[in-house]
N, C-alpha and C positions, 0 to 999 in steps of 0.2 A: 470536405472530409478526406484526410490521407490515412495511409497505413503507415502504424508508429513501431507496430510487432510483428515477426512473421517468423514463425516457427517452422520449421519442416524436417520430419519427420529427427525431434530434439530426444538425444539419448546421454545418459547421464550415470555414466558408471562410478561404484565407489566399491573399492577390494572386489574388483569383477564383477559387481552384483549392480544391475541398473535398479536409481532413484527413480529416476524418469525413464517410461522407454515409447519412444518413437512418437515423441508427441506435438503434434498439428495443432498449430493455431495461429488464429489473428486479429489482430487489435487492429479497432481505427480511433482517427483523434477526436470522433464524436463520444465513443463509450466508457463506461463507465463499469468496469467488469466486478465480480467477487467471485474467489476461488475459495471452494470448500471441499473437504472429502473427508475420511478417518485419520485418525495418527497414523504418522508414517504413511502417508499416500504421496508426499513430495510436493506440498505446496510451499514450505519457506524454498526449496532447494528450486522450485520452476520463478520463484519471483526473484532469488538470487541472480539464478541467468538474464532475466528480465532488468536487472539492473546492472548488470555486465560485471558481476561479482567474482561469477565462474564462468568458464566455458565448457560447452557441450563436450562428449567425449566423441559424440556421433552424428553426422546431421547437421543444418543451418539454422542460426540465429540472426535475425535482421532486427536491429534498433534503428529508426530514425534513418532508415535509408543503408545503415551501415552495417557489414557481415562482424559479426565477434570473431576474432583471429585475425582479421585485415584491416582493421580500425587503431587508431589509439584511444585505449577506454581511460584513459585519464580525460581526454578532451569530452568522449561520448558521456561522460557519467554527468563532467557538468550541465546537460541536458534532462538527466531522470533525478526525480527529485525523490527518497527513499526513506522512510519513519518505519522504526524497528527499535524495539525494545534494547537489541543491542548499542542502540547510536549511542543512550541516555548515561551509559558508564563515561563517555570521553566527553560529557562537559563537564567542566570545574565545577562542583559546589557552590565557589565564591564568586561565579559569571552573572552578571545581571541577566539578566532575562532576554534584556535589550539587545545585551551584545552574544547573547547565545544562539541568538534569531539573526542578526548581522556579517556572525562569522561567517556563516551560509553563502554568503556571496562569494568568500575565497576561498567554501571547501574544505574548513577547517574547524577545528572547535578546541575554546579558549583566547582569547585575544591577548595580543602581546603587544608589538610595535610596528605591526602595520596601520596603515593610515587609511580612513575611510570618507569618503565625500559629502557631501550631505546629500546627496542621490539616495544613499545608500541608506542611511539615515530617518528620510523620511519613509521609503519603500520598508524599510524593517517595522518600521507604527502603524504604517498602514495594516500589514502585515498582521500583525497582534492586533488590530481594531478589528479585522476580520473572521479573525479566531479568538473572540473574545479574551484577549491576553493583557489590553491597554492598559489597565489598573497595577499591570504585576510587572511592568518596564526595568523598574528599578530594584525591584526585589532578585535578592542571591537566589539560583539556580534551585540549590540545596535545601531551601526552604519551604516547597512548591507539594502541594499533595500530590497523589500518583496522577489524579486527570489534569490536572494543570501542568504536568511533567508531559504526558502524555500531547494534549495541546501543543505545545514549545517544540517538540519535536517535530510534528505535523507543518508547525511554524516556520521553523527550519528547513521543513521538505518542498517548501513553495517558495521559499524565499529568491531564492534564485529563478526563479518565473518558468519552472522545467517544464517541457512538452510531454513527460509521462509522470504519474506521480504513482510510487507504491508503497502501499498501506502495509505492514505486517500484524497482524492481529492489534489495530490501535485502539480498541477497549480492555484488551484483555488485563483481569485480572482488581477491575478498578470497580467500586460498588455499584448500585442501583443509581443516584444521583448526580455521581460522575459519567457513569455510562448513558444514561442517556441523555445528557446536555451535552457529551460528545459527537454522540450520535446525530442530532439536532442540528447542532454546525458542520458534521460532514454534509449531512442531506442537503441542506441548506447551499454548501460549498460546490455538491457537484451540482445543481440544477445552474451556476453560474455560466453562464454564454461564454468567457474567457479562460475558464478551467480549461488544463488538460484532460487530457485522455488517465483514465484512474485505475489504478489497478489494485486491490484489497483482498486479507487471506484472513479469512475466521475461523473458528471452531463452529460457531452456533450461528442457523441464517437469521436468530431474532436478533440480532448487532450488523443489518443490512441495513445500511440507513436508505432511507426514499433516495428518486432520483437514481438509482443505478439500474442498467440499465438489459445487462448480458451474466452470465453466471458460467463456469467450468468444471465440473464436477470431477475431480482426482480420484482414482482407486487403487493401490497398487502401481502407481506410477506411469499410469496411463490416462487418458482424459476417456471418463466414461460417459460423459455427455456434456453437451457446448450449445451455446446459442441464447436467442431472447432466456431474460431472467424467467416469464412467470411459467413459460413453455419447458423451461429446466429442473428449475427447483419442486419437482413436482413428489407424491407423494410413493410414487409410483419408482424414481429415478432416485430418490432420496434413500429409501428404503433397501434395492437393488443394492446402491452402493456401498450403503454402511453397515450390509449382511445383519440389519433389525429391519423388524417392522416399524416405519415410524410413520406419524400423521402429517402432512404437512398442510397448514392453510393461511390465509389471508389474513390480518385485521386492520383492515386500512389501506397504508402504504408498506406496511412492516409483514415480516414472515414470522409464523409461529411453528414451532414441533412438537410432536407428543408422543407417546409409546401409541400403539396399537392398542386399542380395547380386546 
């Protein structure tokens, strides 16, 4: 087990007004985290830093050993593998599947004339066998529902074998059938002994798939509570933070919420 995140005391100004402020944490390469809190509490902008996107305006950021400002984060990024609803506008329509999953390896999306090994090749199938994609190798980009788009992206976030992976809301938005056969294959993904260390931002904790592990609760751009998932997500700490009464409980391996009676 190593430390892959190490925040210290991370501060994140935008027109003088801190996103983030002063926020402590740390990832190891066993966990499996999920960050939740209200709109606007700074969770795409704490997993942007997290993926060496932006940097702090205040405070240390450690990736991988490396401080953001004294790294070159072009080299560090090849390391964080990152699915975000933003990726899915920069692959072509007319990309196969195959090679929108393959470019991943050089960082890129859309294939031209570079040349690729059959290394590469067969890690991209395997790839898609894992994320149930095999079937859609061949099929254009553009043709794909939103969970199968969805998928492809996440495809693309591992494809390069990264030692962090971050989720940006990777159901959102997608119906009952897609969302949870996504769901399914994350859970499925992190209890993997080979995964990285995973980092994921949702609205709702009923889209925490099994298998994770720690949770971080955002308010206002502060971390209002950290640590084991089930000791976190609690109804108590739930409620505090999203200034509602909400219920929070179990069904199984999954989280549910509810108003207050």
């Amino acid at each position: 087990m190593s430390l892959v995140l190490d925040f210290n005391n991370v501060t994140v100004l935008r027109d003088q007004r801190p996103i983030l402020n002063n926020v402590d944490w740390q990832v190891h390469s066993n966990q499996r985290w999920v960050i939740v809190g209200p709109n606007g509490a700074g969770k795409t902008t704490l997993l942007r830093v997290a993926a060496s996107q932006i940097h702090p305006s205040t405070g240390t950021a450690k990736l991988l050993g490396s401080t953001l400002g004294e790294v070159n984060v072009f080299e560090l990024r090849t390391r964080i593998g990152f699915a975000s609803n933003a990726m899915s506008v920069h692959i072509p329509n007319s990309e196969t599947v195959l090679d929108a999953v393959m470019t991943a390896s050089y960082g890129i999306t859309g294939r031209w004339n570079e040349r690729y090994d059959d290394v590469d090749e067969r890690r991209a199938r395997r790839v898609l066998a894992e994320w149930q994609l095999d079937e859609l190798a061949d099929r254009p980009f553009g043709t794909l529902s939103d969970g199968e788009r969805k998928r492809v992206q996440i495809a693309r976030s591992v494809m390069p074998d990264p030692e962090i992976l971050l989720l940006d809301e990777p159901v959102a938005s997608l119906d009952m059938a897609a969302r949870e056969h996504t769901i399914s294959v994350l859970g499925g993904y992190a209890f993997t002994p080979t995964a990285p260390a995973i980092i994921m931002v949702t609205h709702h904790i009923d889209e925490i798939p099994k298998g994770f592990t720690h949770a971080l609760i955002l308010s206002r751009g502060q971390v209002y509570a950290a640590g084991e998932i089930d000791a976190t997500l609690t109804t108590e700490k739930i409620s505090g933070a999203f200034g509602f009464g909400l219920e929070v409980s179990k069904d199984g391996d999954r989280f549910r919420v509810r108003a207050k009676n």
